[in-house]
C-alpha positions in Angstrom: 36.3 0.3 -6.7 36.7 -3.2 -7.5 37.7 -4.9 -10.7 34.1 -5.9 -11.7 33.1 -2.2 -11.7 36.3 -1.0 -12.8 35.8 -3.2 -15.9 32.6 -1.9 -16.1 33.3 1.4 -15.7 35.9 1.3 -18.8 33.4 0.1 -21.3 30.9 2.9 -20.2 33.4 5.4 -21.3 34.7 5.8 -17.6 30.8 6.6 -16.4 30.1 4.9 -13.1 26.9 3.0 -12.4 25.5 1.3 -9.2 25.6 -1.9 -9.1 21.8 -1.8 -8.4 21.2 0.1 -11.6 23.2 -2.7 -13.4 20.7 -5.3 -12.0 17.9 -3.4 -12.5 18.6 -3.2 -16.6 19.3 -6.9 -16.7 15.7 -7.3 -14.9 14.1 -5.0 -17.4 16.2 -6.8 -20.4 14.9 -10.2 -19.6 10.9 -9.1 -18.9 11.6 -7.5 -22.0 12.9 -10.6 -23.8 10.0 -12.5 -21.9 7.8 -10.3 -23.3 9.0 -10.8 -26.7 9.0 -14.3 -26.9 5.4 -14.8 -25.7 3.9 -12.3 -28.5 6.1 -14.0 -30.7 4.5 -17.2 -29.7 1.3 -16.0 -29.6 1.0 -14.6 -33.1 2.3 -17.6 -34.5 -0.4 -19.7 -32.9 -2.8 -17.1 -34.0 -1.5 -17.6 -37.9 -1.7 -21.2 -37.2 -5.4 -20.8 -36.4 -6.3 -18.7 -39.3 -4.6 -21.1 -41.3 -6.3 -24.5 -40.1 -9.8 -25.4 -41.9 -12.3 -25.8 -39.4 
C-alpha cells in the first residue's frame, strides 16, 4: 500500500477503500455541489422576478 492510501486508510479508522470508490465520491460530491448551486441560483432569480413590477 502506498502512502496516499495509507494516509487515507488512517483517517478512515484503518478501513480500506479503492481508489475508484474514492473518485467516484468526489464525482458525486461535485454533481452534488453543481446541483446546489444552480437551484440556489435559480430561486434567487425566481425571487427576483416576483419581486420586479412588471
Amino acid at each position: 500500500m502506498d502512502n496516499a492510501n495509507r494516509r487515507v486508510s488512517k483517517k478512515l479508522g484503518a478501513i480500506q477503500i479503492d481508489n475508484a470508490v474514492i473518485e467516484r465520491i468526489v464525482e458525486i460530491h461535485s454533481a452534488m455541489n453543481s446541483f446546489l448551486r444552480f437551484g440556489s441560483h435559480a430561486l434567487t432569480l425566481e425571487q427576483r422576478d416576483r419581486e420586479t413590477p412588471v
